[in-house]
C-alpha positions in Angstrom: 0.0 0.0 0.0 1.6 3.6 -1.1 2.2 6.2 1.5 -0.7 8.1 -0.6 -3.6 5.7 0.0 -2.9 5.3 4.1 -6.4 6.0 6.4 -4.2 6.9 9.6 -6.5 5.7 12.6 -6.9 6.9 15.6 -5.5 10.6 16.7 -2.3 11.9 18.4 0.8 9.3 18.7 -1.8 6.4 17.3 -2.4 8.5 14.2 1.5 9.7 14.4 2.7 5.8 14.1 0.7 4.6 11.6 1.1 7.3 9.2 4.8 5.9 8.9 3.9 2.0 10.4 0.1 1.6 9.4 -0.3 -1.2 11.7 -3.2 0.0 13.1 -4.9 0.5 9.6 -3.7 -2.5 9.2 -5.7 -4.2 12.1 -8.6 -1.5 11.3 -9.2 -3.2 8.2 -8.2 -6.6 8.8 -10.7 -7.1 11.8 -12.8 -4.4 12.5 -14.4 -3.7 9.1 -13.6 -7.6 8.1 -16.2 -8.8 6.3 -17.5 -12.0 7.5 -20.8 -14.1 6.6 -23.8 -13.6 9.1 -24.6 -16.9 10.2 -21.2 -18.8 11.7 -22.1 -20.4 14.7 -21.2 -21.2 18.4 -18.6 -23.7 16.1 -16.7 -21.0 14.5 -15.6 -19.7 18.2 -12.8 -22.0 18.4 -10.4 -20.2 16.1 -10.5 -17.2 18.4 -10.0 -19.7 21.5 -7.4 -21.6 19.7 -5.3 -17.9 19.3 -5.9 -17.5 23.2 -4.6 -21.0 24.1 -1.6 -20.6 22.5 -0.3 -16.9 23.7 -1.6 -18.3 27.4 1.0 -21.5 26.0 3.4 -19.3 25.1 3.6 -17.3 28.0 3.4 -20.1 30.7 6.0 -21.6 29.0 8.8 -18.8 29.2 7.9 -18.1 32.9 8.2 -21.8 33.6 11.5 -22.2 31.1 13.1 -19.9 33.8 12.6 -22.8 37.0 13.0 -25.3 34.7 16.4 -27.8 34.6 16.7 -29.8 31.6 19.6 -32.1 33.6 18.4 -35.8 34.2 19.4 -35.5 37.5 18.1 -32.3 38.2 15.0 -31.8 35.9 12.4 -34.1 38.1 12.9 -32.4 41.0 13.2 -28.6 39.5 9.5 -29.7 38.6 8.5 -30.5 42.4 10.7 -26.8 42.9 8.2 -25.3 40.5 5.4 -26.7 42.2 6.5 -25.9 45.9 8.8 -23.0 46.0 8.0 -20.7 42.7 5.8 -17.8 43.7 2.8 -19.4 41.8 4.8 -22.0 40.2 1.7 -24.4 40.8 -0.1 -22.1 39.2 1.8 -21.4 35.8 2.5 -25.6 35.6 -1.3 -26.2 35.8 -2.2 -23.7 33.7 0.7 -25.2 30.8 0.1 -28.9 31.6 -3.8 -28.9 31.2 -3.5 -25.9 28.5 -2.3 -28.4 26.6 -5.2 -31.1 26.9 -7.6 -28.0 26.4 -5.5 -26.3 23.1 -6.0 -30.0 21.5 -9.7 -30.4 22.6 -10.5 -26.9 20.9 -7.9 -28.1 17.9 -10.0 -31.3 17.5 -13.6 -29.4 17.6 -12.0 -27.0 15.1 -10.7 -29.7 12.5 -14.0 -31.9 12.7 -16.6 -28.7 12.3 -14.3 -27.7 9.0 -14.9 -31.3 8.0 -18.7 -31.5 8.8 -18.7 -28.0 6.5 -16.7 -28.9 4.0 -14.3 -25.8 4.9 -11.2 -27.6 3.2 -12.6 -27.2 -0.6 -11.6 -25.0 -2.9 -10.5 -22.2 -2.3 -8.8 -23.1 0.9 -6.8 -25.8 0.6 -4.0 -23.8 1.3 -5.7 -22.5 4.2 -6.4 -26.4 5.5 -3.2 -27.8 4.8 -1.8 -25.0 7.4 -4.1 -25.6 9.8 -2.8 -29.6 9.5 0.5 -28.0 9.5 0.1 -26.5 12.5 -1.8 -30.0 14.2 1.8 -31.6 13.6 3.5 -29.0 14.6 1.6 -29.0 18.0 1.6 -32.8 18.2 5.9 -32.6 18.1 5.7 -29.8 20.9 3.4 -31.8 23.2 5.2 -34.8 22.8 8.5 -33.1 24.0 6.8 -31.5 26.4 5.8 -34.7 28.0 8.9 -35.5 28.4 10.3 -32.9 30.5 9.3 -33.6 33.8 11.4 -36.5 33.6 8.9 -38.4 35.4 8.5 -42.9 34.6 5.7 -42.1 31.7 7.9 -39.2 30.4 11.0 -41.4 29.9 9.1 -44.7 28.5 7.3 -42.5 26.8 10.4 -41.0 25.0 11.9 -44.3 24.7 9.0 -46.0 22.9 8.3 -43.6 20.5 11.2 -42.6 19.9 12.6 -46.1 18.6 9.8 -46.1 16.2 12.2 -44.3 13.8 14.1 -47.3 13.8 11.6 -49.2 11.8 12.5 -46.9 8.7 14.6 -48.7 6.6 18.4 -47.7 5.8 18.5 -44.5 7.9 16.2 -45.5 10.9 19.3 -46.2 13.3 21.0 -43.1 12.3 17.6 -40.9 12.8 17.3 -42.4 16.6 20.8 -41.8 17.2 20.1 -38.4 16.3 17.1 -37.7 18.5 18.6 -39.5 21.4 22.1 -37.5 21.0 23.8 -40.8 21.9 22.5 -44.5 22.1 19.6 -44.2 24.6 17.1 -42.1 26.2 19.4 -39.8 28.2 20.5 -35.9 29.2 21.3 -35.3 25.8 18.1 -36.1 24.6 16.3 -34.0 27.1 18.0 -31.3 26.1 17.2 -31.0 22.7 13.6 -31.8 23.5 13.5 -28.9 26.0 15.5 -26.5 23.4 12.4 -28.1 20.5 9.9 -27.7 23.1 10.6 -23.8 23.2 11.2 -23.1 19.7 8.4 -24.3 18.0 5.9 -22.7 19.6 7.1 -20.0 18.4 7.7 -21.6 14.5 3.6 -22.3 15.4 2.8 -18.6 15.5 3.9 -18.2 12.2 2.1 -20.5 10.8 -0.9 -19.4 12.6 -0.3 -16.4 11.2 0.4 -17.3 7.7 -3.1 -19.4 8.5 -5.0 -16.0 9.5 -4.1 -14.2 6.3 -4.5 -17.3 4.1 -8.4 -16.9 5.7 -9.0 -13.2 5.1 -7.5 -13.6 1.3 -10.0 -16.8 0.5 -12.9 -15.7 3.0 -14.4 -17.6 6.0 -16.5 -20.3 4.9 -20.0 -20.7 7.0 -22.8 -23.4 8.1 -24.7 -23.3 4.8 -21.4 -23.9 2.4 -22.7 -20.6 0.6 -20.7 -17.9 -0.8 -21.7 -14.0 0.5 -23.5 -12.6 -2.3 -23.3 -9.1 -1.2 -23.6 -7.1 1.8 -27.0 -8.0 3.3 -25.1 -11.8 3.6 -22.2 -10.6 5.7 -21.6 -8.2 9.0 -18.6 -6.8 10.1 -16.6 -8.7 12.2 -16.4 -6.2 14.9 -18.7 -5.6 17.2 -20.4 -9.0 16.3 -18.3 -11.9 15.9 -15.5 -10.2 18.7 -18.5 -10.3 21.1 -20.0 -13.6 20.0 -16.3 -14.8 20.2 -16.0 -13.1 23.9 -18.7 -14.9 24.8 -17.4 -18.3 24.0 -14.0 -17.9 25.2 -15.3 -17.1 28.8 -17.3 -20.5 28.3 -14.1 -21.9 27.5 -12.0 -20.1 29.9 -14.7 -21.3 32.5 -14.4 -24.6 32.2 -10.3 -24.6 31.7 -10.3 -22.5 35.2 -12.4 -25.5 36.9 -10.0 -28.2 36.0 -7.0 -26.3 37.0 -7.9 -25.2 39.9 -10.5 -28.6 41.4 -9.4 -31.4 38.8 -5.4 -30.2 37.7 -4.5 -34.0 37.7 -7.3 -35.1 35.7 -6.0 -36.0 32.5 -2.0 -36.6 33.9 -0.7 -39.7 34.6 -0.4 -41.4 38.4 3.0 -43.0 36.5 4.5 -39.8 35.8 4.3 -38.4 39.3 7.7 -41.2 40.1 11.1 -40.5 38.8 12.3 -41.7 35.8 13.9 -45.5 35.9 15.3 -46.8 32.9 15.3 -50.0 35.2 11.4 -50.2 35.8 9.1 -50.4 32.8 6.0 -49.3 33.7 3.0 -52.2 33.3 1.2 -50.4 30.5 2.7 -47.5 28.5 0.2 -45.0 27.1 0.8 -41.2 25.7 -1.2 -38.7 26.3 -5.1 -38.9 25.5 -4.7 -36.9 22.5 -2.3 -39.1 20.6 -4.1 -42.6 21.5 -5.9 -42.8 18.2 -2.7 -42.8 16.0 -1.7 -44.7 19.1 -4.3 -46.8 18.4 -3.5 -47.3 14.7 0.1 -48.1 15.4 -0.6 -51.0 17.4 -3.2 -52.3 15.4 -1.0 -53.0 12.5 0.7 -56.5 14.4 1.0 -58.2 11.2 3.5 -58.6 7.7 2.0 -57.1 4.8 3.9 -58.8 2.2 7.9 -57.4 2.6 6.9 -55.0 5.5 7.3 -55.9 8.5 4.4 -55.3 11.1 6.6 -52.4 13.3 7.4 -50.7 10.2 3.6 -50.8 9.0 2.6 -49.8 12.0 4.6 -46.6 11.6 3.4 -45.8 8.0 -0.1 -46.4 9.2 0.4 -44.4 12.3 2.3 -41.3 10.2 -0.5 -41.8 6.9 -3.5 -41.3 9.3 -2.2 -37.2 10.0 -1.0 -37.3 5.9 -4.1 -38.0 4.6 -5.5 -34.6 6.2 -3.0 -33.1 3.6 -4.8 -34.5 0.8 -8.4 -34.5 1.9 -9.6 -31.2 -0.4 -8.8 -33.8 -3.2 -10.2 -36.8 -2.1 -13.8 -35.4 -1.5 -14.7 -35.0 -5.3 -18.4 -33.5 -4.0 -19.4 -29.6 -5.4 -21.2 -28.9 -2.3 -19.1 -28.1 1.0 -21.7 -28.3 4.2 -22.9 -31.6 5.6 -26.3 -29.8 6.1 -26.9 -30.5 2.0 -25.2 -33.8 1.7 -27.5 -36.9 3.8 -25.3 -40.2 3.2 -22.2 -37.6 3.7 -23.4 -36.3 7.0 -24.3 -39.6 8.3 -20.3 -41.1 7.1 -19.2 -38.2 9.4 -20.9 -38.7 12.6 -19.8 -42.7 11.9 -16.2 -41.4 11.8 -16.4 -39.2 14.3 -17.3 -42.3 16.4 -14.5 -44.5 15.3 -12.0 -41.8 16.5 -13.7 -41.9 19.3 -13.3 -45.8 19.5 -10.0 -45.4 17.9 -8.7 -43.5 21.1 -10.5 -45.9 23.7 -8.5 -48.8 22.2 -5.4 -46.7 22.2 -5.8 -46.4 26.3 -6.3 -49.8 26.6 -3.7 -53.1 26.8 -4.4 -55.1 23.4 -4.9 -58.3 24.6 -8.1 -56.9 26.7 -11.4 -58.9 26.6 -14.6 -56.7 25.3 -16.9 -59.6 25.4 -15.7 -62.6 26.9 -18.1 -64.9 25.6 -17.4 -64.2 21.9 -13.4 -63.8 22.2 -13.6 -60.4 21.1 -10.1 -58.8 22.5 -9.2 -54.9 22.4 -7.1 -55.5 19.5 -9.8 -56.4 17.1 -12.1 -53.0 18.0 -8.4 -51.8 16.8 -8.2 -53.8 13.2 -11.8 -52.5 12.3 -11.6 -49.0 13.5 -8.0 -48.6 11.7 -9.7 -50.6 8.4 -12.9 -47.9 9.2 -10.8 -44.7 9.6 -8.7 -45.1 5.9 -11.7 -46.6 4.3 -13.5 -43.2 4.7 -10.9 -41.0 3.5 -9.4 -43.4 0.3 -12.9 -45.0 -0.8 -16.0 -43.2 0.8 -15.5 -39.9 0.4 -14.2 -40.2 -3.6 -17.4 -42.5 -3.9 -19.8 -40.3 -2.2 -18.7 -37.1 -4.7 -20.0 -39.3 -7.5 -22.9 -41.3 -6.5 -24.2 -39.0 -3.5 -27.3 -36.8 -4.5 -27.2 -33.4 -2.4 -30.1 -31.6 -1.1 -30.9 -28.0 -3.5 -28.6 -25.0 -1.9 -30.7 -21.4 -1.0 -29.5 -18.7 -3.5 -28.0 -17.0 -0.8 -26.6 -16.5 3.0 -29.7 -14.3 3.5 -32.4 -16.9 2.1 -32.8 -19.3 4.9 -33.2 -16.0 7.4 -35.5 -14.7 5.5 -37.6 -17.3 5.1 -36.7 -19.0 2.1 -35.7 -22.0 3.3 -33.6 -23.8 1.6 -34.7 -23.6 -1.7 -32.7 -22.3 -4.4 -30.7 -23.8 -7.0 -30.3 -27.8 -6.9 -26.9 -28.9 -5.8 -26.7 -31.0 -8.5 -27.6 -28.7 -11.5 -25.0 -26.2 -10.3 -21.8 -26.8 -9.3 -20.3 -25.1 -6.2 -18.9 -21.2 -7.6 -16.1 -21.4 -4.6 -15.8 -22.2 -1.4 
């Protein structure tokens, strides 16, 4: 933007700065007079919560990076330190270790809305294969975060996963030798994890940000699948979606609050609250709750497959379950974006939804488990047909549904529905989606 078309904001030293740094134009235009479709519901909170969660991340993470010891001699008990002796220290570790749980709950609720909408089609691919971007990104930093306290599940933990690399032929030693700084889980190790574990939160930021302006260049997408048509389909997005969004983060916010302060050891491990003993494996080894469907998938691969073997399967079943996110805008072949229009679609999703939700409960359980003793059925086999379910919707529903599914007709516009014209309009199937 030239010198000659700035809109300085503001008056005094606001209107001084961005008349040389037009930052605050920037943010004028950017969110204030955003223009955003009028119907987004409670659902599209989470991106707002998401951006909250990970500053709060961010910030509990520097205060407790100044306590912290990455030593393996020294980094179990700089913990208890934290929790005893910090001014607050209890307070800033609760706050980081169940942030954590709660970022990947909101993460979760905010990939699985923009696949009940259909928010990865054209034109945001881009703007979906960032937001996966980011979902590894996070999944690294939580994992090396686990580790830090040096506690029995952080070490095992470590150990387990990573030896996985090892499956990878040719250069799987050399990759474990490389994470572990040496030949097994030791101080080395931990401190690259902890050195990981504060960069790339940061490296996340960026993405997020590349994220946020990959949205305002292709537009939000909304609960109908419908593109704006003009202004009577969109508001601004301040005062109404910064309110609406207020709103649900104190929900949010609420809730966090009551498990840090009444239930802060919910979601941890009773394990990880002993030293770390390369000497004592721990009866059942389990990440965190947020990892125990890839978990899940990873175990259930037991078997050869022709010339792989089962452990190396395993992996590239584990690590294709987060890489076919990448490619789902091409895999859904169907012109209309929002489950609301699409019946056999709609019903696939909730089914999905309930295998991950299976997927994770086999994860947190030992394999050899009986569900129902009478017919044999073990823990492992809820794992084969929930791994078999979970691929078989991505690699041969979805690509099926986009030619055989019929959708319902989509209203002419964003406006329509409110107005009282239902949902008639257009048939889905006459006209193809204009963009997404």
């Amino acid at each position: 933007m030239s010198a000659g078309n700035q809109q300085p904001v503001g008056n005094g030293l606001v209107k001084w700065i961005d008349s040389r740094l037009p930052v605050f134009s920037y943010l004028q235009k950017e969110y204030a007079e955003f223009q955003s479709p009028k119907n987004f519901n409670w659902f599209w909170n989470f991106g707002a919560i998401l951006t909250f969660m990970l500053v709060l991340m961010m910030i509990t993470g520097i205060f407790l990076a100044m306590q912290y010891q990455p030593n393996t001699d020294l980094a179990f008990d700089s913990v208890e330190r934290i929790m005893r002796d910090v001014n607050f220290g209890w307070l800033l570790r609760y706050m980081h270790a169940n942030g954590g749980t709660f970022f990947f709950i909101a993460v979760y609720i905010h990939i699985f809305r923009g696949m009940y909408y259909g928010s990865y089609k054209n034109p945001r691919e881009l703007l979906w294969i960032l937001g996966v971007v980011i979902l590894v990104l996070m999944m690294a930093t939580a994992f090396m975060g686990y580790v830090l306290p040096w506690g029995q599940m952080s070490f095992w933990g470590a150990t387990v996963i990573t030896n996985l690399f090892s499956a990878i032929p040719l250069v799987g030693d050399s990759i474990v030798t490389l994470l572990w700084g040496g030949f097994s889980v030791d101080n080395p190790t931990l401190n690259r994890f902890f050195a990981l574990h504060y960069l790339f939160p940061f490296l996340i930021f960026g993405v997020v940000i590349l994220h946020v302006i990959s949205l305002h260049v292709s537009g939000s997408n909304n609960p109908l699948g419908v593109d704006p048509k003009g202004p009577q389909d969109t508001v601004s997005f301040h005062p109404y979606y910064t309110m609406k969004d207020s709103a649900g983060l104190a929900i949010f916010v609420t809730v966090f609050a009551f498990f840090v302060f009444f239930a802060p050891n919910f979601f941890g491990e009773p394990e990880n609250y002993l030293p770390a003993a390369p000497l004592n494996t721990p009866a059942h080894i389990v990440p965190e709750w947020y990892f125990l469907p890839f978990f899940a998938i990873l175990r259930s691969i037991n078997f050869d497959i022709w010339f792989i073997e089962a452990k190396l399967g395993g992996v590239i079943a584990m690590f294709g379950a987060i890489f076919v996110l990448f490619i789902l805008p091409w895999l859904d072949k169907s012109p209309v974006r929002s489950a609301k229009f699409r019946p056999m679609y709609k019903w696939f999703f909730w089914i999905f939804l309930l295998d991950c939700l299976l997927l994770g409960w086999v994860g947190g359980r030992a394999p050899d488990d009986l569900v129902f003793e009478g017919l044999g059925l073990k823990v492992i086999h809820l794992g084969y047909l929930s791994t078999f379910w979970y691929f078989f919707h991505f690699l041969i529903l979805l690509p099926l549904l986009g030619v055989f599914e019929r959708p319902k007709p989509l209203p002419k516009s964003i406006s329509e529905p409110v107005l009282g014209g239902g949902t008639a309009g257009a048939s889905a199937t006459a006209k193809p989606m204009e963009k997404a």
